[in-house]
C-alpha positions as a Markdown table, in Angstrom:
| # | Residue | x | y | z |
|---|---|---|---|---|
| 1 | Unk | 65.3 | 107.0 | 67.1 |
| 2 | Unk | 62.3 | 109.9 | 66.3 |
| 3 | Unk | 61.6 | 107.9 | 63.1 |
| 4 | Unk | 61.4 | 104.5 | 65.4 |
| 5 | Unk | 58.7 | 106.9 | 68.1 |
| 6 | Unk | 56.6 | 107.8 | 65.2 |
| 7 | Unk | 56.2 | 104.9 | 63.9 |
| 8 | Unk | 55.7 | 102.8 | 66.9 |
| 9 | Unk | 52.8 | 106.1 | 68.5 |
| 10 | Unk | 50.6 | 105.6 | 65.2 |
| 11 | Unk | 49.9 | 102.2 | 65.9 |
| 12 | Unk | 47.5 | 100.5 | 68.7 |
| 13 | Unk | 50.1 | 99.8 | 71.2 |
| 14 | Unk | 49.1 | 97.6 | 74.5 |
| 15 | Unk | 50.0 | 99.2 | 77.5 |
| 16 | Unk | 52.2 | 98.8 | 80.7 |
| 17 | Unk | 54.5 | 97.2 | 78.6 |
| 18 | Unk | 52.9 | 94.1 | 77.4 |
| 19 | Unk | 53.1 | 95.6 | 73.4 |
| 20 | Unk | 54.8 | 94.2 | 70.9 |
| 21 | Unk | 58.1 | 96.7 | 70.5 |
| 22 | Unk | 58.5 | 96.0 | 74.5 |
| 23 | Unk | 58.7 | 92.2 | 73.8 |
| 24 | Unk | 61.4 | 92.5 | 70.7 |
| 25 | Unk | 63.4 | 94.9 | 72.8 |
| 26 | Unk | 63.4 | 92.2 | 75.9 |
| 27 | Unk | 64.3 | 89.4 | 73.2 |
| 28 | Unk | 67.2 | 91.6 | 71.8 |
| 29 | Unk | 69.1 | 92.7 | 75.2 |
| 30 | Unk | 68.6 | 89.2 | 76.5 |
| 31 | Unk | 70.4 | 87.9 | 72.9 |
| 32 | Unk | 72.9 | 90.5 | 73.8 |
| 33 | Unk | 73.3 | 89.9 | 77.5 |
| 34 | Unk | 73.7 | 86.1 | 76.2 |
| 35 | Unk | 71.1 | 85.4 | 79.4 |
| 36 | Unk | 67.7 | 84.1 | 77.7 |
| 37 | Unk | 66.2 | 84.3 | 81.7 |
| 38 | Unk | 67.0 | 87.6 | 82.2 |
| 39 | Unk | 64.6 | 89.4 | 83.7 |
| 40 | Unk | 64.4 | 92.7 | 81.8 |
| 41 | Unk | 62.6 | 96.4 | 82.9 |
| 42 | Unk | 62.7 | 99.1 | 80.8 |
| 43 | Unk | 62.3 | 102.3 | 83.1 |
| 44 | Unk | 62.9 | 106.2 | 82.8 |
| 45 | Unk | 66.2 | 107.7 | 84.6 |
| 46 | Unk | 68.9 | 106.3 | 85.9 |
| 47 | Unk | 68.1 | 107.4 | 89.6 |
| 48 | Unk | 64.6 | 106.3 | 89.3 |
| 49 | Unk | 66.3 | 102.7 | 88.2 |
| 50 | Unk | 68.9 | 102.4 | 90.9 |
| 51 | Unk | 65.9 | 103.5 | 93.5 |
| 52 | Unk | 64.0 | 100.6 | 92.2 |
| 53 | Unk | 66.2 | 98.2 | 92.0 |
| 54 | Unk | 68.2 | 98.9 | 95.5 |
| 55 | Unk | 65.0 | 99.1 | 97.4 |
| 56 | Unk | 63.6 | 96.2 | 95.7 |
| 57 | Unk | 66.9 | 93.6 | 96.3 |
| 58 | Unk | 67.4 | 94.8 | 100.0 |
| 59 | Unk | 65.7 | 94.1 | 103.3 |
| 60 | Unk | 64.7 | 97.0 | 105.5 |
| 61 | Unk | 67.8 | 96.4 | 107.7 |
| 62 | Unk | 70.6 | 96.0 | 104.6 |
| 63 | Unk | 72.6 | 98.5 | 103.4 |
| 64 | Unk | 74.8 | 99.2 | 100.3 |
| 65 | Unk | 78.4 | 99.8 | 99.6 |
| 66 | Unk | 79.4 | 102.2 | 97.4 |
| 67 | Unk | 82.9 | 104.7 | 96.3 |
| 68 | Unk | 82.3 | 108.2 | 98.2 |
| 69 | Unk | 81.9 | 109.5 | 94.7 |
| 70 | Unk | 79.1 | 106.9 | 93.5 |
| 71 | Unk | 75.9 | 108.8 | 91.8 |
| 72 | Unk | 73.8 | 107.1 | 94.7 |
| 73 | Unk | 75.8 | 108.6 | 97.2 |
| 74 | Unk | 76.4 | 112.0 | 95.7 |
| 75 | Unk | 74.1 | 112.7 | 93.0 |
| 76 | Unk | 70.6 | 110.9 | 93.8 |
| 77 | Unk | 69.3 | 113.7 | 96.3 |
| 78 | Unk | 69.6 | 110.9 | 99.1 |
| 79 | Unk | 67.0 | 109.0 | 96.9 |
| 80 | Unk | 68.6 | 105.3 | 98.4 |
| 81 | Unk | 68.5 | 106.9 | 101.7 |
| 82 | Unk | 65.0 | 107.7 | 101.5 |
| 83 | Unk | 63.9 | 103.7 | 101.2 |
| 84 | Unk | 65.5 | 103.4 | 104.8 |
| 85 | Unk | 68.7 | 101.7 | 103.4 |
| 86 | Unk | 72.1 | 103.1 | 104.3 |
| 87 | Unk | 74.8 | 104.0 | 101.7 |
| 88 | Unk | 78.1 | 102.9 | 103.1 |
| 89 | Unk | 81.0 | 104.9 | 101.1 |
| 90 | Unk | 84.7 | 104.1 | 100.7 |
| 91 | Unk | 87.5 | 106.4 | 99.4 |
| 92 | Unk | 87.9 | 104.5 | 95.7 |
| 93 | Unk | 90.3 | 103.9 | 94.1 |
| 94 | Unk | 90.1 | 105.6 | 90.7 |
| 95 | Unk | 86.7 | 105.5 | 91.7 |
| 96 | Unk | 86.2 | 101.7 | 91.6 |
| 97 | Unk | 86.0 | 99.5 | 94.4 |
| 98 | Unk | 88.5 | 96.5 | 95.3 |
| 99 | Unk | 87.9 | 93.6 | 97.5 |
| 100 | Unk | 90.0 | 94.7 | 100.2 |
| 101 | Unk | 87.7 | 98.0 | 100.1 |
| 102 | Unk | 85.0 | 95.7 | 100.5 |
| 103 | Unk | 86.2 | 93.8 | 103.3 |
| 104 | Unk | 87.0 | 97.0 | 105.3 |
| 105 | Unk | 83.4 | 97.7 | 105.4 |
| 106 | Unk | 82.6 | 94.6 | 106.6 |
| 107 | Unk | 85.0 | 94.7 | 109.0 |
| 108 | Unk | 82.9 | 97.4 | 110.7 |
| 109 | Unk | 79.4 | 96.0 | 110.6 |
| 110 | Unk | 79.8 | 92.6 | 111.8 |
| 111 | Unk | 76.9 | 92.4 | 114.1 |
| 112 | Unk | 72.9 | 93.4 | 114.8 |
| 113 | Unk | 73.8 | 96.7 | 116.5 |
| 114 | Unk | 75.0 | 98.2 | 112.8 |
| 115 | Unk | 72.9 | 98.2 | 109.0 |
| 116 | Unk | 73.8 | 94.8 | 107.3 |
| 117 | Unk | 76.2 | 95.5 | 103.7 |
| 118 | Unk | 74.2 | 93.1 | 101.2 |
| 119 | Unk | 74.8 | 94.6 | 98.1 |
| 120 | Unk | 77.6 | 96.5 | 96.5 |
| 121 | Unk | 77.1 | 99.5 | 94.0 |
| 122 | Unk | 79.9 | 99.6 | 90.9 |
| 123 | Unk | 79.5 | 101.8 | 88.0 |
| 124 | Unk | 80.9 | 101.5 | 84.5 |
| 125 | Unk | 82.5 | 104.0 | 83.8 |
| 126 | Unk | 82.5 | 105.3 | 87.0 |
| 127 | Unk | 82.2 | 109.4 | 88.0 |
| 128 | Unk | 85.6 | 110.1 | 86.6 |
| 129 | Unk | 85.1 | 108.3 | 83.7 |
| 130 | Unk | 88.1 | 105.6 | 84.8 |
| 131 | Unk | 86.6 | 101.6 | 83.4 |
| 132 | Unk | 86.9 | 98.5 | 85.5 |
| 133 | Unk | 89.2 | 95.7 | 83.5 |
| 134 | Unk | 87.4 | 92.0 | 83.4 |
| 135 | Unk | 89.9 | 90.8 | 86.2 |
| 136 | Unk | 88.9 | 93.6 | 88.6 |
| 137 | Unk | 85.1 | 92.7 | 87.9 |
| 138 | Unk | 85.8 | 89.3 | 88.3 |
| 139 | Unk | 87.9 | 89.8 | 91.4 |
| 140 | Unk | 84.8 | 91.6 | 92.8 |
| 141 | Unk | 82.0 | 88.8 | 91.8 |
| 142 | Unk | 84.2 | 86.4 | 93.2 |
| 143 | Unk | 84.3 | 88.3 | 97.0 |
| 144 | Unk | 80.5 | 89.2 | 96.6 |
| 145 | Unk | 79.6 | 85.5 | 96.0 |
| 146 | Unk | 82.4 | 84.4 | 98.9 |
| 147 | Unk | 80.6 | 86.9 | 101.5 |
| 148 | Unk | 77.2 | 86.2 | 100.4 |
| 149 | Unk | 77.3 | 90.0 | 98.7 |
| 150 | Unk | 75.0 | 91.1 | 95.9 |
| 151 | Unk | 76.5 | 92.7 | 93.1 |
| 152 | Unk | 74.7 | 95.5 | 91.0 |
| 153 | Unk | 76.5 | 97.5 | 88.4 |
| 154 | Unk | 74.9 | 101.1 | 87.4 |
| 155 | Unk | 75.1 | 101.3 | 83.5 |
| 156 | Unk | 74.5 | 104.8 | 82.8 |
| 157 | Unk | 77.8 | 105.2 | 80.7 |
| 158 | Unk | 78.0 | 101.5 | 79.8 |
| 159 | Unk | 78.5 | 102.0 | 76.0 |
| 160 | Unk | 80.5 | 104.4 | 76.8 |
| 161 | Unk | 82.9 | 102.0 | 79.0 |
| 162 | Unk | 82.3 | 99.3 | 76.4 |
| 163 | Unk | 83.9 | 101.0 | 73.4 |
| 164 | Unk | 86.5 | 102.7 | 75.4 |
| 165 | Unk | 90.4 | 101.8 | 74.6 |
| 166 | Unk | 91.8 | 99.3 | 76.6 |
| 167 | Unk | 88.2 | 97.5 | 77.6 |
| 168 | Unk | 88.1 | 93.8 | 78.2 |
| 169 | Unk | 84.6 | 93.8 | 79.3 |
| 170 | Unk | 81.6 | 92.7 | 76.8 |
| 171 | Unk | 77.5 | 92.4 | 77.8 |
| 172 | Unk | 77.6 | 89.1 | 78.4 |
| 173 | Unk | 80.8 | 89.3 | 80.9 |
| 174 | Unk | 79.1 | 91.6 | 82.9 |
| 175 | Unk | 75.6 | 89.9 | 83.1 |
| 176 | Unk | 77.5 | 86.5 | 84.3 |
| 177 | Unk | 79.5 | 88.1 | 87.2 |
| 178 | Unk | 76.9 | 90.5 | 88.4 |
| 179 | Unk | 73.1 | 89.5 | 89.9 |
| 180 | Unk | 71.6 | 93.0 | 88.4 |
| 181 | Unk | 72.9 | 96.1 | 85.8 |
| 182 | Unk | 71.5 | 98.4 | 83.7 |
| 183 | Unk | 72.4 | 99.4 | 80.5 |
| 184 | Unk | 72.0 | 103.1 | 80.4 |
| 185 | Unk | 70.0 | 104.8 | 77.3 |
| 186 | Unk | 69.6 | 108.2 | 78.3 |
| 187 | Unk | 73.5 | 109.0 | 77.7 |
| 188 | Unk | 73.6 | 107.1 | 74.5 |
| 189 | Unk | 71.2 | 108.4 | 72.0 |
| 190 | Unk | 67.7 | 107.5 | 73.7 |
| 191 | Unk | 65.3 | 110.5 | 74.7 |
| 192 | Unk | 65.2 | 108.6 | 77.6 |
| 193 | Unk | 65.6 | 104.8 | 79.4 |
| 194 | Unk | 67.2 | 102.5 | 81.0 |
| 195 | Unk | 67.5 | 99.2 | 80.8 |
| 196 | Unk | 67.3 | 97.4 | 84.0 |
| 197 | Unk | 68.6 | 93.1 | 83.8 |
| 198 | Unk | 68.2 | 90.9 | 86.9 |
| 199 | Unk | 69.9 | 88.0 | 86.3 |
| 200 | Unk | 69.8 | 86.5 | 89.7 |
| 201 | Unk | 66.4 | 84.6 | 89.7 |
| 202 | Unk | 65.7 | 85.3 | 93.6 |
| 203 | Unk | 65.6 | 89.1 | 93.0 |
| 204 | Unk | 63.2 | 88.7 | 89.9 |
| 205 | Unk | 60.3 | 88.4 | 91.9 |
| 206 | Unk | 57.4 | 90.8 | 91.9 |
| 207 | Unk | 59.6 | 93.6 | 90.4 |
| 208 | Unk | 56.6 | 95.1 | 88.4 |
| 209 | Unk | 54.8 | 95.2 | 91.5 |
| 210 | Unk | 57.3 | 97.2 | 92.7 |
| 211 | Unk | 57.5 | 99.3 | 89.6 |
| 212 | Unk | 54.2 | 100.4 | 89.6 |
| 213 | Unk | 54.3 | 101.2 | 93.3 |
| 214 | Unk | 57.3 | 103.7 | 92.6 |
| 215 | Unk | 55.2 | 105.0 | 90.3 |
| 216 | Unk | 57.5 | 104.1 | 87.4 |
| 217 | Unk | 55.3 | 101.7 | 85.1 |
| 218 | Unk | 54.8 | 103.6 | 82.0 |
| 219 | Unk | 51.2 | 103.3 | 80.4 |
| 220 | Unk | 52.9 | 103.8 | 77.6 |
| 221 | Unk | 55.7 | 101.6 | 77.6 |
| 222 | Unk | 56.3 | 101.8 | 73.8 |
| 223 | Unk | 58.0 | 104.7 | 74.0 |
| 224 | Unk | 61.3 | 103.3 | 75.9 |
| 225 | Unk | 60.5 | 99.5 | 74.1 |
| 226 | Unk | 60.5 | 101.3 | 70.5 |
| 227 | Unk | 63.9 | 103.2 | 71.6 |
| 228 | Unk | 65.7 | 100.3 | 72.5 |
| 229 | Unk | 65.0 | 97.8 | 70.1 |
| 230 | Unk | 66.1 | 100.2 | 67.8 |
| 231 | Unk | 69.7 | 100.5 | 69.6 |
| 232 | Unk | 69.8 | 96.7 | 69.7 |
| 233 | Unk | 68.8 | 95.5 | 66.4 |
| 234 | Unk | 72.0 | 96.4 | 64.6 |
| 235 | Unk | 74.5 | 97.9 | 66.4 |
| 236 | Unk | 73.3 | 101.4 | 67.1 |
| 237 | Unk | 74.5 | 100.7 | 70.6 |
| 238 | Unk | 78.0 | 100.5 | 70.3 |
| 239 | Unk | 78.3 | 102.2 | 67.3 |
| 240 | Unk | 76.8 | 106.2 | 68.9 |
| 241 | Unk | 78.9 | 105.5 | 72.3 |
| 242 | Unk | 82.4 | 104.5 | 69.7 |
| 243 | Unk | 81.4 | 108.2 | 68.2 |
| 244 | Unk | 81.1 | 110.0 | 71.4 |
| 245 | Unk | 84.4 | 108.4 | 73.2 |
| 246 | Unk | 86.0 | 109.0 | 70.1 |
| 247 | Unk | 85.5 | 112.8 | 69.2 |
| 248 | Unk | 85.9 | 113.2 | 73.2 |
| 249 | Unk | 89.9 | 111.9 | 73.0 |
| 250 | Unk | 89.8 | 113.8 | 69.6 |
| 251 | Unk | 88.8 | 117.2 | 72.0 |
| 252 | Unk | 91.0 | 115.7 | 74.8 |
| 253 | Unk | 94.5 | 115.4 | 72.5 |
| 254 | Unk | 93.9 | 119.3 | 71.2 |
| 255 | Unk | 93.4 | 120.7 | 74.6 |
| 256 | Unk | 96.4 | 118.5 | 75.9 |
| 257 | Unk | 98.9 | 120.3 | 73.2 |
| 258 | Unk | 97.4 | 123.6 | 73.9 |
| 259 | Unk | 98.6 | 122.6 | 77.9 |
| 260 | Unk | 95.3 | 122.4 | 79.5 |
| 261 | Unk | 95.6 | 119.3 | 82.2 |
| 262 | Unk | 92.8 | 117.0 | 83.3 |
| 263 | Unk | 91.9 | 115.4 | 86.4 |
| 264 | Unk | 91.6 | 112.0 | 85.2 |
| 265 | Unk | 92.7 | 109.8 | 82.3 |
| 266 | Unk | 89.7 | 108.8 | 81.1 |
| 267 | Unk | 89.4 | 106.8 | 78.0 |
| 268 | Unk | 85.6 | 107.9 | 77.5 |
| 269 | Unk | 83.4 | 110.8 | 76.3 |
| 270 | Unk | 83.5 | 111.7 | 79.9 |
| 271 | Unk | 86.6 | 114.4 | 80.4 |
| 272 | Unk | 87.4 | 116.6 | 83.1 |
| 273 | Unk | 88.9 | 120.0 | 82.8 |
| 274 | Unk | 91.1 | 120.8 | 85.8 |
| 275 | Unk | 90.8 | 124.5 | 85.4 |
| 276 | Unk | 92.8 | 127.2 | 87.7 |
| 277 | Unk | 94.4 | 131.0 | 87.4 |
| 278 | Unk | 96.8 | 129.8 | 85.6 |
| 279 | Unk | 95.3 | 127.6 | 83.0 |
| 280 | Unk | 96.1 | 128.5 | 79.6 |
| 281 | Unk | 93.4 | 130.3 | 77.5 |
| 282 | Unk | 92.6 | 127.6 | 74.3 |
């Protein structure tokens, strides 16, 4: 990755991300999305990312569903908020939403004298590290398209999800039942980026007008592009988040014999101590 910034800083890069390493990185997450049309943003944090893209995709009187334990809703420092959209949270379950979580909301803002739920907010892996299987994802495209719903995945931890035992999710999957993601960089090996994908063609318009106006168009956009085409071009992806999850179950299974318990069973480098008076010392 360093090797991939020098290189690409000592050469006469364009800027605002019309270079060259921009443009392979764009070609090579579109191959691996399996979406040649996909509209593709490379930006810095994950917060600054959902900002954009929530604000962007939503009318001034539509709000967005998400679990009560969703980064937007708990981690962002109201950022989603602060656009003038509501965050409407739900229990979870695990973490993850269901349709019939869904329709409960809905159920509740059925007229003009309430916000408007548009789009729904899903992470992968979620906050407690749990994974949504393809049939749950599916489930939930197939009530978001029903009701008219957007559906926008946050991919912070998406390698992470993708490598993790028992997934039955792949990029492609994900970019055909979802209008937007993003494939999160920053927790897998970048300095920093994320990836943003808009597949649905309505909510591609004007984004980099929008991007700039958050203040979030780099002048030097190299530095994410020459990042991510490195991840993309053979592998680097999946192959850093397979090493994390894996030395994490490798901590997990020692701390489990020693009789430390954990909160959740998470199948990815994210693991949760549950930690009282009584906890053994390891």
């Amino acid at each position: 990755m360093l090797q991939a910034l020098a290189q690409a800083s000592a050469e006469q890069c364009a800027g605002y991300g019309t270079d060259r390493h921009t443009a392979r990185a764009v070609a090579l997450i579109r191959n691996a999305v399996a979406q040649p049309q996909a509209d593709v943003h490379l930006l810095v944090g994950g917060t600054q990312t959902n900002l954009i893209a929530i604000s962007a995709f939503l009318r001034p009187h539509q709000a967005v569903i998400a679990v009560e334990a969703g980064h937007i809703a708990t981690h962002e420092t109201g950022a989603i908020e602060a656009t003038g959209h509501k965050v409407l949270t739900v229990p979870g379950l695990h973490d993850k939403l269901t349709p019939a979580l869904l329709q409960s909301v809905l159920a509740v803002h059925s007229n003009e004298h309430m916000v408007q739920p548009r789009l729904v907010y899903i992470s992968d892996s979620t906050e407690s590290g749990t994974i949504y299987t393809r049939a749950e994802l599916e489930a939930l495209s197939r009530f978001c398209r029903e009701r008219d719903l957007l559906l926008y995945l946050d991919g912070a931890r998406l390698a992470a999800a993708l490598t993790a035992n028992g997934n039955d999710l792949d990029l492609p999957t994900i970019a055909a039942l979802t209008d937007a993601f993003y494939i999160g960089g920053t927790k897998n090996g970048v300095l920093l980026g994320e990836a943003l994908v808009v597949i649905h063609p309505v909510l591609q318009a004007d984004l980099r007008y929008l991007i700039k106006q958050r203040g979030a168009l780099l002048a030097k956009g190299m530095v994410l592009s020459a990042q991510f085409a490195t991840l993309f071009e053979d592998g680097l992806f999946f192959e850093l988040a397979a090493h994390a999850n894996a030395m994490a179950q490798r901590l997990r299974a020692g701390l489990l014999a020693a009789g430390v318990e954990f909160t959740s069973n998470s199948p990815t480098n994210q693991q949760f101590v549950a930690v009282t008076a009584t906890s053994p010392q390891v």
